[in-house]
C-alpha positions as CSV (number, residue, x, y, z in Angstrom):
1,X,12.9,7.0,7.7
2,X,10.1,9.0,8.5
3,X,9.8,6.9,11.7
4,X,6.4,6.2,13.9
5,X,3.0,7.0,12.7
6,X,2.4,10.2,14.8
7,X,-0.9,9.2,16.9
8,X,-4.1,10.3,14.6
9,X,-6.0,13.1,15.9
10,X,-8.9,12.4,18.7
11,X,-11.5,12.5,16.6
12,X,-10.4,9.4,14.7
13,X,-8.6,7.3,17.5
14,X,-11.2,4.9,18.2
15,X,-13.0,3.7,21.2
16,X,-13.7,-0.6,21.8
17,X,-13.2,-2.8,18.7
18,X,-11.9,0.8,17.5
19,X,-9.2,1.6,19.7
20,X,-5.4,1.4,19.9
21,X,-6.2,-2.0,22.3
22,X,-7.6,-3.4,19.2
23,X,-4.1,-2.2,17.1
24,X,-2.1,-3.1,19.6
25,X,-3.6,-6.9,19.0
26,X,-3.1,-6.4,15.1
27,X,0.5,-5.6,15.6
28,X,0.8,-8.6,18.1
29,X,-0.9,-10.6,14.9
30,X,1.1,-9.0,12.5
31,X,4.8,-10.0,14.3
32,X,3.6,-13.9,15.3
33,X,2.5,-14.2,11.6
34,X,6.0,-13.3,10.6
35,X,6.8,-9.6,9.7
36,X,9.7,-8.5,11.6
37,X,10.4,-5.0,10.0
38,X,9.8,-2.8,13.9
39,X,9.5,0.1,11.7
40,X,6.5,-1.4,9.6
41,X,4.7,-3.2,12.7
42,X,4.8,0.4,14.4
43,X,3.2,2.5,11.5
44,X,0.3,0.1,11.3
45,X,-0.1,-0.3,15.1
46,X,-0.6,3.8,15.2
47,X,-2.6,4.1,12.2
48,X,-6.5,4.0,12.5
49,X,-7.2,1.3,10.1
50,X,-11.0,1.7,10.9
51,X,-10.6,5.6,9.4
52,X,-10.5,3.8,5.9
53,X,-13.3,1.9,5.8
54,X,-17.0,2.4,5.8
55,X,-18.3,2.7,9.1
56,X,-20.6,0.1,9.5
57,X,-17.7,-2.2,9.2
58,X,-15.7,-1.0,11.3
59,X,-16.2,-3.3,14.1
60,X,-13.9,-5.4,11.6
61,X,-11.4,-2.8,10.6
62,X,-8.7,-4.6,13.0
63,X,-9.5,-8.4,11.8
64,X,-6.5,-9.5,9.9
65,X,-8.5,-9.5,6.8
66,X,-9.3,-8.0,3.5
67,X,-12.5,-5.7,3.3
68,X,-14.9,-4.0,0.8
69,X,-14.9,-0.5,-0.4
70,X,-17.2,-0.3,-3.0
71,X,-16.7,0.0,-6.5
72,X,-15.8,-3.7,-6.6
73,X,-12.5,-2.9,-4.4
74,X,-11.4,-4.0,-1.3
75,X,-9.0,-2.7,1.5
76,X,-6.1,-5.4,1.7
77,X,-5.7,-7.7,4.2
78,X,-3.4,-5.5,7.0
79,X,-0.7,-9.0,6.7
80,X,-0.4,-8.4,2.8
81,X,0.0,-4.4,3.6
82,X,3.0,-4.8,6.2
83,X,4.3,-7.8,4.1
84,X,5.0,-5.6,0.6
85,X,5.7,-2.8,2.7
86,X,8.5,-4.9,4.5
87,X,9.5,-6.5,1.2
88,X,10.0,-2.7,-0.4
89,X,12.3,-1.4,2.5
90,X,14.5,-4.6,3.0
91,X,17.5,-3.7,1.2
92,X,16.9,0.2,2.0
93,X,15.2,3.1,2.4
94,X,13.9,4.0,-0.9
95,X,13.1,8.2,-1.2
96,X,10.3,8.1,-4.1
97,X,7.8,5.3,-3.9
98,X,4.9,5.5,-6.7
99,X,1.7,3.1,-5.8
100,X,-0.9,1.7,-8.5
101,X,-3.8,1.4,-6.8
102,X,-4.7,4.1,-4.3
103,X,-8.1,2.3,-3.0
104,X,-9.1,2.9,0.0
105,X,-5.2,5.0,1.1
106,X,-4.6,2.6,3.5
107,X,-1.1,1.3,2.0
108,X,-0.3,5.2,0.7
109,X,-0.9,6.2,4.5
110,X,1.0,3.1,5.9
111,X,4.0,4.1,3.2
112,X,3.9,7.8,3.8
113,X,4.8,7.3,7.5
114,X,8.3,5.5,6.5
115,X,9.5,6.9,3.0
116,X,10.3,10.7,2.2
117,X,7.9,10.9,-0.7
118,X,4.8,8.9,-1.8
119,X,2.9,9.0,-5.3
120,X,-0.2,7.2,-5.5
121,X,-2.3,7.0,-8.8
122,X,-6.1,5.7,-8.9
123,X,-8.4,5.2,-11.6
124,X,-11.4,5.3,-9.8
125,X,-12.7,9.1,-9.3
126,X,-15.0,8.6,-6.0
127,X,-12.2,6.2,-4.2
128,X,-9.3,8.8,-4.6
129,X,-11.7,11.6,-3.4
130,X,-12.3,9.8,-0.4
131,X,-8.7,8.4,-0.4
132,X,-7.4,12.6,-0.5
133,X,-9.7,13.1,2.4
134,X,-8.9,11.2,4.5
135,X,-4.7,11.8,3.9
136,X,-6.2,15.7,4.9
137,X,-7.8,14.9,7.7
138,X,-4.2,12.8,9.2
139,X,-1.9,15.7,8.0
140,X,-0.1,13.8,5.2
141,X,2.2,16.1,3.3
142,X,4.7,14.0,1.4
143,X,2.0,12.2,-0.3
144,X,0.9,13.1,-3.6
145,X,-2.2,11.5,-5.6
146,X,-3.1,11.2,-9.2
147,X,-6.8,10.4,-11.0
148,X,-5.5,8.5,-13.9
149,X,-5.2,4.8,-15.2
150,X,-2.9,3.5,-13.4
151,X,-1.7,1.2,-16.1
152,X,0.5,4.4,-17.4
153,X,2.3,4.9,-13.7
154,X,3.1,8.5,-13.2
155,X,5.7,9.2,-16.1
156,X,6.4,12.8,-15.5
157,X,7.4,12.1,-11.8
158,X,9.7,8.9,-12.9
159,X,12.2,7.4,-12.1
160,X,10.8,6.2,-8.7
161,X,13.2,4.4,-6.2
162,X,10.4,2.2,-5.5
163,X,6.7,0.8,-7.0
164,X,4.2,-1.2,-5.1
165,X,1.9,-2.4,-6.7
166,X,-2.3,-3.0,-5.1
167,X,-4.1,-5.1,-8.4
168,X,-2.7,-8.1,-10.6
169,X,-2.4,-8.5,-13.7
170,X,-0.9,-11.4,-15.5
171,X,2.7,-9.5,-16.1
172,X,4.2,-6.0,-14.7
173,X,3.1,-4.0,-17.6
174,X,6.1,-2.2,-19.6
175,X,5.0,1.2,-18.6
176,X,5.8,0.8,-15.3
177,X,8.5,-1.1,-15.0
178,X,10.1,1.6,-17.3
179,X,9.5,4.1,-14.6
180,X,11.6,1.8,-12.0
181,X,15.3,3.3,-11.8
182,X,17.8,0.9,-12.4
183,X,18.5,-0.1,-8.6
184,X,15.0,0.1,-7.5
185,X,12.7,-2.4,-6.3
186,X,9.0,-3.3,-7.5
187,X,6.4,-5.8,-5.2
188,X,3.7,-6.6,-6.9
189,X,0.9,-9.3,-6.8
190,X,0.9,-11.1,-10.3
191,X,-1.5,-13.6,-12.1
192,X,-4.9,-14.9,-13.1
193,X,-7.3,-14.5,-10.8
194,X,-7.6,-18.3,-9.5
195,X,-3.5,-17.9,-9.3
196,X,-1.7,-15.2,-8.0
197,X,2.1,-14.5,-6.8
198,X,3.4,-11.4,-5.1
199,X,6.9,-11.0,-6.4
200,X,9.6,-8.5,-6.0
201,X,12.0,-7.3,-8.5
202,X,15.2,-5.6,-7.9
203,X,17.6,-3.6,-9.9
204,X,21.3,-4.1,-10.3
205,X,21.6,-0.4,-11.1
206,X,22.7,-1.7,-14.7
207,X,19.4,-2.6,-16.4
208,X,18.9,-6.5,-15.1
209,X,15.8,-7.0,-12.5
210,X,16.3,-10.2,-10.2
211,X,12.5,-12.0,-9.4
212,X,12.0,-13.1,-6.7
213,X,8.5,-14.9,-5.4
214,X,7.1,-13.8,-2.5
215,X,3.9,-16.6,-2.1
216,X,0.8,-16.8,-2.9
217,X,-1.6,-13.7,-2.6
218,X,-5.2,-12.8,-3.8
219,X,-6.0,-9.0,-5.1
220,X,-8.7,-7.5,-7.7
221,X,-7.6,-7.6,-11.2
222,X,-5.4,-4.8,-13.0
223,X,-7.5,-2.6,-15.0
224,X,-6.7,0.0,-17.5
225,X,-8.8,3.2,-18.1
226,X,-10.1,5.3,-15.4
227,X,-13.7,5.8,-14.0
């Protein structure tokens, strides 16, 4: 495990409904509402959530609470984030984790401070030049990020130890759960849009994936194509 989020630099620590106060009372949030991974109530107590978002929200960026990015996306709530996080790492520490769904970085920032390598593929071009700015500006080096649909995964990087995830559709398509190695683990929110369930699959290391459901979750639909 990669360990604690090193503390971001000045520039983008915060100051009032920015500061680490503020994460220090989403972290408090984040353990009373049930996440008990240490590891994963550290990472997202250091990192700047606010640094993700545009700034004239960021008087909200500690709310437990989804937000809006543009583009029709939205940065998950921070409860959902440390919740698939903590459901990836509970029966190890995986050392390849590929995310569908880069957004905003947040969860790609939030994975690359606990796991050895991240892979993160987006399909929308403006969000993952934004997204690759911002993992530049905190120093994130075992993070990797792709412009593609992210219906296809990353193929040519597979197998991955580990997949989260960040849009629903109403199945795990094929394509990724090919690129899942036999004793790895998938969390992902799945669904129609008035019904959705995050579940977690996990490999025997002989071919079977058990399901398991996770509650009830809302996230922007799975769409195919990039833009």
């Amino acid at each position: 495990m990669n360990g604690v989020y090193p503390l971001p630099p000045a520039q983008l620590r915060g100051a009032g409904l920015t500061s680490q106060r503020a994460r220090d009372q989403l972290a408090a949030v984040l353990r009373e509402s049930g996440i008990a991974d240490p590891h994963v109530i550290d990472v997202m107590r250091n990192l700047p959530r606010h640094h993700f978002i545009d700034q004239a929200l960021h008087a909200r960026a500690y709310e437990n609470t989804a937000l809006p990015i543009g583009h029709g996306q939205t940065i998950s709530q921070p409860w959902v984030v440390a919740r698939m996080t903590e459901a990836l790492l509970e029966f190890g520490m995986p050392q390849r984790v590929l995310e569908i769904g880069t957004g905003s970085g947040y969860q790609a920032a939030v994975l690359a401070a606990l796991v050895p390598e991240v892979f993160t593929v987006e399909r929308i071009e403006e969000l993952l030049r934004q997204a690759r700015r911002r993992f530049r500006q905190l120093g994130l080096v075992n993070l990797r990020s792709r412009h593609d649909d992210g219906k296809l995964g990353w193929p040519d990087q597979a197998p991955f130890d580990g997949i989260i995830m960040t849009a629903a559709g109403d199945t795990v398509p094929s394509r990724i759960l090919d690129q899942l190695s036999p004793a790895g683990v998938l969390v992902a929110p799945v669904g129609s849009p008035s019904r959705q369930t995050l579940i977690r699959m996990r490999g025997d290391g002989h071919g079977d994936f058990a399901l398991e459901e996770l509650g009830a979750v809302s996230f922007v639909p799975l769409l195919g194509g990039i833009g």
